[in-house]
C-alpha positions in Angstrom: 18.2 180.4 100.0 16.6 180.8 103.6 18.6 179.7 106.6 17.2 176.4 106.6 16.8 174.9 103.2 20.2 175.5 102.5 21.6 173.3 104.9 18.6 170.8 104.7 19.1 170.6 100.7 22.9 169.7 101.3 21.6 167.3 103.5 19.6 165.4 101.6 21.8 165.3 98.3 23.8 162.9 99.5 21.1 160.2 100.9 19.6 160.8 97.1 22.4 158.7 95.9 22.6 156.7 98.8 18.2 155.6 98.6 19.1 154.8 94.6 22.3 152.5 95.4 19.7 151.1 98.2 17.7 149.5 95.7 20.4 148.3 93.6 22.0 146.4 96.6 18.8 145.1 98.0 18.3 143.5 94.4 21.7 142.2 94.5 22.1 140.4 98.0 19.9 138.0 97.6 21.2 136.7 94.0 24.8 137.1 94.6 26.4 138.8 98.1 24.5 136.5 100.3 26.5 133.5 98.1 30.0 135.1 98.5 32.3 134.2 101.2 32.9 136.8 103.6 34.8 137.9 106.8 33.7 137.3 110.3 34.1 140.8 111.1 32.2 142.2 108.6 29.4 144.5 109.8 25.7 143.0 109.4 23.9 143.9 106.5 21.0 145.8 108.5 23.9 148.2 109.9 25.0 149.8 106.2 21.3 151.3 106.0 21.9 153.8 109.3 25.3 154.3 109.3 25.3 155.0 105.3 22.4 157.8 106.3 24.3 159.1 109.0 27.6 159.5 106.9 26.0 161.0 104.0 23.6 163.7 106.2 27.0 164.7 108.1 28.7 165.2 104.8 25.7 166.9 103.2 26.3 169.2 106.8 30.0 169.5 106.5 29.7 171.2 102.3 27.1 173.2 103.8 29.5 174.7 106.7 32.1 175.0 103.8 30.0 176.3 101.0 28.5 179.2 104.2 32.0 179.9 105.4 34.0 180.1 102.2 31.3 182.1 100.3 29.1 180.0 97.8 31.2 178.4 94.7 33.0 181.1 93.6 37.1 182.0 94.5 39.1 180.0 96.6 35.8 177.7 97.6 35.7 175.9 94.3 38.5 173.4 95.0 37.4 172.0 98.5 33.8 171.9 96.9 35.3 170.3 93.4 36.8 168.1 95.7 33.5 167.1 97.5 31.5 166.8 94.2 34.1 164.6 93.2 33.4 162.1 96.8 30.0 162.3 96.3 30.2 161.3 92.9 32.6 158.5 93.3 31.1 157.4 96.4 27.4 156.8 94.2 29.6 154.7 91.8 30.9 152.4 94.1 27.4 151.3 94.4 26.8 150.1 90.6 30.2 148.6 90.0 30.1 146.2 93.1 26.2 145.6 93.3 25.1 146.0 89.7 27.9 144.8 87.7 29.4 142.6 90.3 32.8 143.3 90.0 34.6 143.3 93.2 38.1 144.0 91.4 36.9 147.6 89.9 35.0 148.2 93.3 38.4 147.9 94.8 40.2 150.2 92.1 37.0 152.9 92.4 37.0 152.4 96.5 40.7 153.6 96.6 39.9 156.7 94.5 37.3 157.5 97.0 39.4 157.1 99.4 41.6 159.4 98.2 39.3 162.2 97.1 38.0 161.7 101.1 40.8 162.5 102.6 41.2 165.2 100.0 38.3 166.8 100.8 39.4 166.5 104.6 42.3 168.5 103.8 40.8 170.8 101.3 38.1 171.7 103.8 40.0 172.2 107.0 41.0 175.8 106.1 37.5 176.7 105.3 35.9 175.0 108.4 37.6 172.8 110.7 34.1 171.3 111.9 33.5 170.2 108.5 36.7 168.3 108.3 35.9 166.3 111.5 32.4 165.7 110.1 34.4 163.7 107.4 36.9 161.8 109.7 34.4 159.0 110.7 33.2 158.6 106.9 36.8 158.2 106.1 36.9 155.8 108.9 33.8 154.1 107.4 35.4 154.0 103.6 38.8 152.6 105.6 36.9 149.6 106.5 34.9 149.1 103.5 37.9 149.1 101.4 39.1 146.3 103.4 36.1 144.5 103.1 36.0 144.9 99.5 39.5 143.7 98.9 38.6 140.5 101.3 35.4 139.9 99.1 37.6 140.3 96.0 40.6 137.8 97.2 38.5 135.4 98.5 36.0 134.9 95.7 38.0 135.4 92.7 36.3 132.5 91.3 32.7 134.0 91.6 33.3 137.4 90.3 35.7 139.4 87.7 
């Protein structure tokens, strides 16, 4: 792969998940997030679009810088990219459960895990690329806040959702 579609391919991999969840959301906020009491200090809808497509581009980056440094997917480079795979994927999920099923109680449960597999990518990635691992540190950030958020939503409308 040339010198720049590499990089530019793990940068848009990410935002494909990110523009699909888009549509689910938008479908849902209307019908049922707008209706759902929520925190003063939650961030305004119109800021999840950017910052979501900033997060997932610097991600995309940061298993680029990984997958270049610790040579492709083969020897010790399989567990911080397993490890990113599994982010990725559990970061699309989060998506479905909350918007599409509307179940802020297994948002929560999947939000932790992603947590988790953030900061396990973090550390699986540091010895690989230490750039790549700060790339991450303001999506774990991100994920810190939307897991309070989510667990807010969930306690405080327990009577509108599962």
């Amino acid at each position: 792969m040339s010198d720049y579609l590499a990089p530019a391919f793990a940068i848009v991999l990410p935002n494909l998940g990110g523009i699909a969840g888009g549509f689910l959301t938008r479908r849902a906020i209307p019908d049922w997030y707008e209706h759902l009491k929520k925190p003063d200090w939650r961030p305004p809808n119109r800021a999840f679009g950017p910052v979501w497509t900033c997060l997932y581009s610097t991600m995309g980056f940061a298993s680029y810088l990984v997958w270049r440094d610790g040579g492709g997917f083969e020897g010790d480079n399989r567990l911080p990219l397993a490890m990113f795979g599994t982010q990725l994927a559990l970061n699309w999920a989060w998506t479905p459960i909350v918007f599409g099923a509307k179940s802020l109680k297994w948002g929560l449960v999947e939000i932790v895990a992603l947590w988790g597999a953030v900061a396990g990518t973090i550390v699986t990635f540091y010895p690989v690329n230490k750039v790549a691992a700060a790339l991450l540190v303001p999506y774990l950030g991100w994920v810190s806040l939307a897991s309070a958020l989510n667990y807010v939503l969930w306690r405080d409308n327990k009577d509108r959702t599962d």
